[in-house]
C-alpha positions in Angstrom: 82.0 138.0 108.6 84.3 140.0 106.7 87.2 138.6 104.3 89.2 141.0 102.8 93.0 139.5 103.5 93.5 137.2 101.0 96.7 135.0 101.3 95.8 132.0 99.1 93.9 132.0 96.3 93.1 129.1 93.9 90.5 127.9 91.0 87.8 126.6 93.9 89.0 128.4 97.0 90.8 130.7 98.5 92.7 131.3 102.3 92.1 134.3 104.2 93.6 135.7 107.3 90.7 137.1 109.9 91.2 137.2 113.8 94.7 135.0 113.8 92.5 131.9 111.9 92.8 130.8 108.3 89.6 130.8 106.6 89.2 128.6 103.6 86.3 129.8 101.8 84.8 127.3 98.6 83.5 129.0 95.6 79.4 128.5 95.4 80.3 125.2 93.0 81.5 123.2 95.5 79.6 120.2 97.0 78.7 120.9 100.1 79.5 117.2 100.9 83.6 117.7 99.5 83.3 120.5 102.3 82.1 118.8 105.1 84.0 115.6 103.9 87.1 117.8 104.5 86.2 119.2 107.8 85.4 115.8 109.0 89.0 113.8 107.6 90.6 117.2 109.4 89.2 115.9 112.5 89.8 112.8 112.1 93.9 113.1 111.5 93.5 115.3 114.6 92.1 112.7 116.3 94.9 110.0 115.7 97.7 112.4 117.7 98.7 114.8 114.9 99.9 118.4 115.9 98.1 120.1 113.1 96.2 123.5 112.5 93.2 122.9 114.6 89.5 123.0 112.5 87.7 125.5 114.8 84.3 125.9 112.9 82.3 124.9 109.6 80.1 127.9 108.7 77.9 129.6 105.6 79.5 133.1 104.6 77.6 134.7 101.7 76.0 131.5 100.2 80.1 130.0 100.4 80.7 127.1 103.0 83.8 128.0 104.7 86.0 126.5 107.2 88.2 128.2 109.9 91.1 126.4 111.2 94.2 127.8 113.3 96.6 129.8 111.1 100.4 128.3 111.1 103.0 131.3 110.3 105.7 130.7 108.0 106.3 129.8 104.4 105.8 126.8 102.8 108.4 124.5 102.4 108.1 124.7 98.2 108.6 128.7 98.9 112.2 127.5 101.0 113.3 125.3 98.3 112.7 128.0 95.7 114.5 130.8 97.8 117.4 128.4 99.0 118.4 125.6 96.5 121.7 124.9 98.0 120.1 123.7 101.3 117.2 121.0 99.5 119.4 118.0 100.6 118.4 119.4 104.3 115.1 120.2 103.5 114.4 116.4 102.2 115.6 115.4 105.3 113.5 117.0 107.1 110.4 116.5 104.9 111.3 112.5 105.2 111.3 112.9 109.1 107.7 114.4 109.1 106.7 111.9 106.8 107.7 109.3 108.6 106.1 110.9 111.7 102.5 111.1 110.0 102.6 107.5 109.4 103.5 106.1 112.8 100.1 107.4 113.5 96.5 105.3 112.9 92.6 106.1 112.7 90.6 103.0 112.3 87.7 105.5 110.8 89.5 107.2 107.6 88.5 105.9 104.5 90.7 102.9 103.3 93.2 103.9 100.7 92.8 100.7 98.5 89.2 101.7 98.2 89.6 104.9 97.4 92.5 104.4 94.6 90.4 101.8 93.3 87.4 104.3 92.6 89.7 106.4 90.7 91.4 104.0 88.7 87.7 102.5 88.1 86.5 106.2 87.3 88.9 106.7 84.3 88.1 107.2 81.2 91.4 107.5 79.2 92.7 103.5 79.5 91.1 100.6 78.6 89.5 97.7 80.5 92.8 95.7 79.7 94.9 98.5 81.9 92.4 98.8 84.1 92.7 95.2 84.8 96.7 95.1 85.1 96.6 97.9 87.8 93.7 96.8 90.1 95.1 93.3 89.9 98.7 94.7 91.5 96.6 97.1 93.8 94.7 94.3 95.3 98.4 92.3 95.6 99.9 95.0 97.6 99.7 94.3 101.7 97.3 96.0 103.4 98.4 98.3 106.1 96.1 100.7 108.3 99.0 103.7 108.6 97.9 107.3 108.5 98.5 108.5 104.6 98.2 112.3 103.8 97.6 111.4 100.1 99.0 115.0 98.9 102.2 115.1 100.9 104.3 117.9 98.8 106.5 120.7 99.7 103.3 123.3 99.0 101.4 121.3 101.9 103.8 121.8 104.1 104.3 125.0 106.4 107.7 126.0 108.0 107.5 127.9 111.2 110.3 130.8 112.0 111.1 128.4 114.8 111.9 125.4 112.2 108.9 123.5 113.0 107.5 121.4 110.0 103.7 121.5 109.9 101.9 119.5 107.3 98.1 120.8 106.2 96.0 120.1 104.0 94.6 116.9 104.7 91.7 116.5 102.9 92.6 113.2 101.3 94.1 111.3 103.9 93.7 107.9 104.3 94.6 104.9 106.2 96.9 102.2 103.8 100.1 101.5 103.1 102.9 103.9 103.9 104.7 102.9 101.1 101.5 104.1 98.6 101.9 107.2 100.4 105.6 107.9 99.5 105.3 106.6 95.7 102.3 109.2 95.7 104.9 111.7 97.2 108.1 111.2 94.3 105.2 111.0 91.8 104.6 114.3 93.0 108.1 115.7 93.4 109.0 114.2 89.8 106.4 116.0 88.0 108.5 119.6 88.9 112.3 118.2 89.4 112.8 114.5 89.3 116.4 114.7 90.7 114.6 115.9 93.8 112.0 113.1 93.7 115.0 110.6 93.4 116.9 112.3 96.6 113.5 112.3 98.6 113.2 108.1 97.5 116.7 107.8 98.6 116.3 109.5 102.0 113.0 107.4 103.1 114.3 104.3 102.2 117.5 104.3 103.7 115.9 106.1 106.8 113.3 103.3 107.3 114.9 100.4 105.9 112.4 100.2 102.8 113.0 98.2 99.8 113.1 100.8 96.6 111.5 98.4 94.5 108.5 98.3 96.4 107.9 101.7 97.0 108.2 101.3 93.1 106.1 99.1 92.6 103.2 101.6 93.7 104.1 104.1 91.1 102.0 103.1 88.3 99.1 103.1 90.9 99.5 106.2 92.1 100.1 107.7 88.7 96.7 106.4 87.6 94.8 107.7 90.7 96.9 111.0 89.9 95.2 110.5 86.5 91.9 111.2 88.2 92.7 114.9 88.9 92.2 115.1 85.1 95.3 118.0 85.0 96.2 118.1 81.2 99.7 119.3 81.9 100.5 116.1 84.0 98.7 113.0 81.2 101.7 112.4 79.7 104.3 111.8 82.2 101.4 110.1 84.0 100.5 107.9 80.8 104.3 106.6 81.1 104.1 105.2 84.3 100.9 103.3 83.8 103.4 100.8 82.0 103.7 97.9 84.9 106.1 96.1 83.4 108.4 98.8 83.8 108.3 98.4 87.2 108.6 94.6 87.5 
C-alpha cells in the first residue's frame, strides 16, 4: 500500500488519504495493543448506534500497524472557530447538541470510566498519597452512570461536513460513566486554549439538559488529574490548580 497524501500528521501518527479512506498509520513505537485497543473501542461506539467514520480494516504497512476507516470531508470544528470567531456562540450550540447525542447512547462492553480515571490518578507520580486520597475518595462518591463518554470531546475531534453535519472521531478513549465526567473533561479542555469559551460551552449544556453547574464542577479536579496523566508540560500548571478540591466544594 502506498501513502503519500498526508493530511494529519502528529508525534506517533499520522492520517493519510488513499482510495476515499483515512488511514491512520502508528509510528513502529506503538504498542500494538494501544492499536488494536483503538480499533476495538471504534467498533464498539459503532456498535451502540453512533453514525461515525466506519473502521474498515486493521492491517501491517511497512512494519507500521495502521487502521483504515471511512474518510469524513470537511474541517474540523477548531479550524471553524479559528476562521469565524463571531459565530462560536453557534458553534457551542451545536457542539452541546452532539454531545448530548453521544451520550444518550450505551455499550455495556466499554471499559468503565471510574476504573479507568482511577488508574491514572493511581499512576501519577507528581502528588502525594494525601491528594491521591482526596480525589479517589470524591471519584468513588460520584454516581455511577453507564452513558457513552468520548473522553476527548474537543473542537479538533470534531469534523464539520459542507452539508453542516457534526461528526465526532476519534474515539479511542471512550468510555461508559457519567455524562457529567465527560463534560468537565470537555471545559477542562476548552479552558486550557480560551476559558471564556469553556464557560459558554458549561453554560449551554447545563441549561440545555437541566444539569446542576456545581456538579459538573465537582468533576473538574478529577478530570484535571486524569489530564495529568498525558504528562504535557505545557498543561501542569493550570492542571495543578484544579487538583485543589476544596475549591470546588
Amino acid at each position: 500500500m502506498k501513502l503519500d497524501n498526508c493530511i494529519s500528521k502528529g508525534f506517533l501518527k499520522s492520517v493519510y488519504l488513499k482510495d476515499g479512506n483515512a488511514v491512520k498509520v502508528f509510528d513502529k513505537k506503538y504498542n500494538k495493543s494501544d492499536v488494536l485497543y483503538e480499533a476495538l473501542n471504534t467498533a464498539r461506539v459503532e456498535d451502540a448506534g453512533m453514525d461515525i467514520p466506519k473502521l474498515l480494516s486493521v492491517d501491517v504497512v511497512d512494519g507500521q500497524w495502521c487502521i483504515t476507516s471511512e474518510y469524513v470531508n470537511g474541517k474540523t470544528l477548531a479550524q471553524l472557530m479559528k476562521e469565524n470567531p463571531k459565530k462560536i456562540d453557534s458553534y457551542i450550540d451545536k457542539m452541546v447538541d452532539l454531545h448530548i447525542f453521544i451520550q444518550s447512547k450505551r455499550n455495556p462492553l466499554l471499559i468503565k470510566l471510574k476504573d479507568k480515571i482511577t488508574r491514572q490518578i493511581n499512576e501519577l507520580d507528581c502528588i502525594d498519597a494525601t491528594k491521591k486520597y482526596e480525589l479517589l475518595s470524591r471519584l468513588n462518591g460520584m454516581h455511577e452512570h453507564s452513558k457513552l463518554c468520548h473522553g476527548d470531546f474537543a473542537p479538533e475531534n470534531i469534523i464539520v461536513t459542507k452539508s453542516g453535519k457534526y461528526v465526532a472521531i476519534d474515539w479511542v478513549h471512550a468510555t461508559q460513566g457519567n455524562a457529567s465526567a465527560d463534560v468537565a473533561r470537555t471545559y477542562l479542555l476548552l479552558a486550557l486554549n480560551d476559558i471564556t469559551i469553556a464557560d459558554k460551552y458549561l453554560n449551554v449544556f447545563c441549561e440545555k439538559t437541566g444539569t446542576d453547574k456545581r456538579y459538573v464542577q465537582e468533576w473538574l479536579p478529577i478530570v484535571a488529574a486524569a489530564q495529568l496523566d498525558k504528562k504535557h508540560p505545557e498543561e501542569k500548571e493550570l492542571l495543578m490548580k484544579w487538583l485543589d478540591v476544596v475549591n470546588f466544594e
